[in-house]
N, C-alpha and C positions, 0 to 999 in steps of 0.2 A: 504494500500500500504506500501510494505516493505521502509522506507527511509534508509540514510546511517548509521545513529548512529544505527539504530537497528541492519542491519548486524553487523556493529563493534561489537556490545554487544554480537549478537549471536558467533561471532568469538574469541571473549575475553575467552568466556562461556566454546567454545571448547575446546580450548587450554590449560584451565585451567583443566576441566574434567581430558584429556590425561596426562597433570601429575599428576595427584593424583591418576589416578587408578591403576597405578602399586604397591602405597604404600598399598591403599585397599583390595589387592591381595594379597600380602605380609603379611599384617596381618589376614589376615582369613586361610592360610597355617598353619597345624599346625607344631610346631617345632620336627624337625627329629635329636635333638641334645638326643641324651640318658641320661637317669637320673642317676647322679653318683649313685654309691653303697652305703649304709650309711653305720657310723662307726660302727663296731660293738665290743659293750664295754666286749667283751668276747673272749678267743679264740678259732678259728676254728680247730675243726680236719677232715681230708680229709681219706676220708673214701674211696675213688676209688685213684689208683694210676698210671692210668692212660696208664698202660702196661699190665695188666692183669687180671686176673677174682679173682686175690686174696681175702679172707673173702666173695666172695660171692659164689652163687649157683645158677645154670639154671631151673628155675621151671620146675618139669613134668607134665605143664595143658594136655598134650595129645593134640598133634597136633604144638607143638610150633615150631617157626623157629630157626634158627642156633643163637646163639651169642655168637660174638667173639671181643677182645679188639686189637683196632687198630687204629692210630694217636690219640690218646692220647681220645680216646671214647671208650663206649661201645655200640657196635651196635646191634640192637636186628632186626632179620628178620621177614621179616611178615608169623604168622602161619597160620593155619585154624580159629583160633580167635583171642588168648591169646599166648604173647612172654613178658618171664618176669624176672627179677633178685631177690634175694634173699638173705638178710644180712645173715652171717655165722659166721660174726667177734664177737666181745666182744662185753660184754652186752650195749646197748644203754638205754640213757636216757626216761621215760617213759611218764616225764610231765618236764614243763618250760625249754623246748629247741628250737631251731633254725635247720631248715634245706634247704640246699639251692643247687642247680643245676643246669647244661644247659642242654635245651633239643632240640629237634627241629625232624620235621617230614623230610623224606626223599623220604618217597613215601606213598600212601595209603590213607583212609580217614575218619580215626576214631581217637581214643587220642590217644597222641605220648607219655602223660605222666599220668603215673596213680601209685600215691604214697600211700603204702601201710604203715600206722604209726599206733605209738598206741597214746592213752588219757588216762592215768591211765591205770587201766586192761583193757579197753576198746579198740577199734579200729575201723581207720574209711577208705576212701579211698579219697584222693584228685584229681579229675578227670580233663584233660588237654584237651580239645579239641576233646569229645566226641561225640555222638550221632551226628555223620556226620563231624563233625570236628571242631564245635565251640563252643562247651558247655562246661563251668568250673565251679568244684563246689566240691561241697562234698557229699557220697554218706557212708552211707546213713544219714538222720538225724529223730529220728522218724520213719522209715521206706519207708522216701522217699528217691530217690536217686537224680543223682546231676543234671537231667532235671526237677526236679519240687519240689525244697526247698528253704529254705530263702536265700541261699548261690549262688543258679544259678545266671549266667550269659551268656555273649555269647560275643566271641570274631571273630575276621580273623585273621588267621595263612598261614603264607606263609611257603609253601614246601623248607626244605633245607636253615633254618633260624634259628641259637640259640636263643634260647627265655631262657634269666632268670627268674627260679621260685622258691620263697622262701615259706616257708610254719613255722608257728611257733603257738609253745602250751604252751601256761599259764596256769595259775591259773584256771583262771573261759572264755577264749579266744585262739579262734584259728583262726587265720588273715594267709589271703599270697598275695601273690605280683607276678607281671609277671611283666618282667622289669622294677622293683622297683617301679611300680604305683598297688596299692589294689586292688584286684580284688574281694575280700571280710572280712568278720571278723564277727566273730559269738560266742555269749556270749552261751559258753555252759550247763548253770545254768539249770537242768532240763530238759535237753534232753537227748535223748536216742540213740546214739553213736553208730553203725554198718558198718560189712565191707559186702560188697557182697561175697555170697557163691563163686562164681567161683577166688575169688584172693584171698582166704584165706590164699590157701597155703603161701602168700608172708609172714604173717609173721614172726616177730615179724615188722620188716621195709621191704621194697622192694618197685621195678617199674618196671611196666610192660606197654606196645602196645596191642592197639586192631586192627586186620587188618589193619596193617601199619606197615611200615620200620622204625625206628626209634634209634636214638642215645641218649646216657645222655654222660655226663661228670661234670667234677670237681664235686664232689659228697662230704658235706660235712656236719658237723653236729656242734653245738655250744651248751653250758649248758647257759639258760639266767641268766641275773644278777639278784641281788636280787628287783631292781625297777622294768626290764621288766618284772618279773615272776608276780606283782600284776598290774601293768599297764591298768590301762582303755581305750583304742584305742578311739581315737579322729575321727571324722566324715572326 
C-alpha cells in the first residue's frame, strides 16, 4: 500500500526529473555556433573577384550549362553532366599551399564542388558531395576514387547553404576542412595521385558540378609557411 511519505518521494522524484531535463537536452544538442576561421600565418590572394569570369574559362565538357558571375558568385548551371570553371590566370603554386572557398548546392543532386589541383606534377580531384550528394573525398588515390578510399567520407548538405571548404598541400599531406572541422588528411608518401579523365580539362586548378546548380565564391589561394609546409597533422 502506497502511504504518504512514498507519494511525497514519488512527487519530490518528479519535480526534480522536470528540471533537469531540459538541461539534459541542452547538452546532447549539438552547438550550431560556427567554428571561427583560423589565423592564417600567410597571405591570401583572391583569385575570383567576384564581378566577373576574369582569369578564368568555361570548360567545353560538351553538354555544360551557362555560367555566369553575379552577387558576388559564380554560378554554374546544371548541364547534361559536367558545369565547370577553369584557372587562366598566372601561374599557381604546385605544392605547400592553401586553398579555400564557399560553395553551396542550389539545386540538383550530385557534388556542388569538385576541385581540380595539382601535387607536384601530379593531380588529383577533391570531390564535395558526390555520388548522390554526400560523399567527400578524393578521387582518385591508387586508382580508386572518392566513394571507396582512405579519404571517403559522407556528409548532409543542405540545398542553398555556403559551406566553407578548404583544401591544403604539403610536403608529404593533403588535409581539408568543410567549415573548418577535417573532413580528412592523407599522408601522400607512396601513393599514386590521379585526376578522372572527364575533369581533366580543368586543369592546371578548376571547379566544376555534377548534375547540379551550383555557386562558388571568395575563391582564394595562400603559399604555406615554412612550419605548415613540413607539419605532421594531429589526429
Amino acid at each position: 500500500m502506497e502511504t504518504a511519505s512514498t507519494r511525497m518521494s514519488t512527487i519530490r522524484l518528479a519535480m526534480m526529473w522536470a528540471l533537469l531535463m531540459p538541461i539534459f537536452l541542452l547538452a546532447e544538442e549539438p552547438s550550431k555556433t560556427p567554428i571561427a576561421d583560423p589565423v592564417a600565418p600567410t597571405e591570401w590572394k583572391t583569385l575570383c573577384d567576384g564581378k566577373s569570369l576574369k582569369d578564368w574559362s568555361v570548360a567545353k565538357f560538351g553538354g555544360e550549362g551557362a555560367v555566369e558571375s553575379t552577387d558576388g558568385a559564380i554560378v554554374m548551371q546544371q548541364g547534361s553532366e559536367l558545369t565547370g570553371i577553369q584557372w587562366i590566370g598566372a601561374a599557381l603554386p604546385k605544392k605547400n599551399y592553401e586553398i579555400a572557398l564557399e560553395a553551396k548546392r542550389i539545386d540538383g543532386s550530385d557534388f556542388f564542388c569538385g576541385i581540380v589541383f595539382p601535387i607536384g606534377e601530379a593531380y588529383c580531384s577533391f570531390v564535395v558531395g558526390g555520388w548522390g550528394g554526400g560523399t567527400v573525398g578524393l578521387s582518385a588515390i591508387d586508382g580508386l576514387y572518392a566513394d571507396n578510399n582512405e579519404t571517403t567520407t559522407s556528409a548532409g548538405f543542405d540545398d542553398k547553404r555556403w559551406y566553407k571548404i578548404r583544401l591544403r598541400v604539403s610536403e608529404k599531406f593533403i588535409q581539408s576542412w568543410i567549415d573548418n572541422k577535417r573532413a580528412f588528411k592523407l599522408d601522400t608518401t607512396g601513393k599514386k595521385l590521379t585526376v578522372h579523365h572527364a575533369v581533366e580539362i580543368l586543369k592546371p586548378f578548376g571547379v566544376s558540378c555534377y548534375a547540379t546548380v551550383a555557386a562558388v565564391r571568395k575563391i582564394r589561394i595562400r603559399d604555406l609557411s615554412k612550419e605548415e609546409a613540413v607539419e605532421v597533422p594531429k589526429d
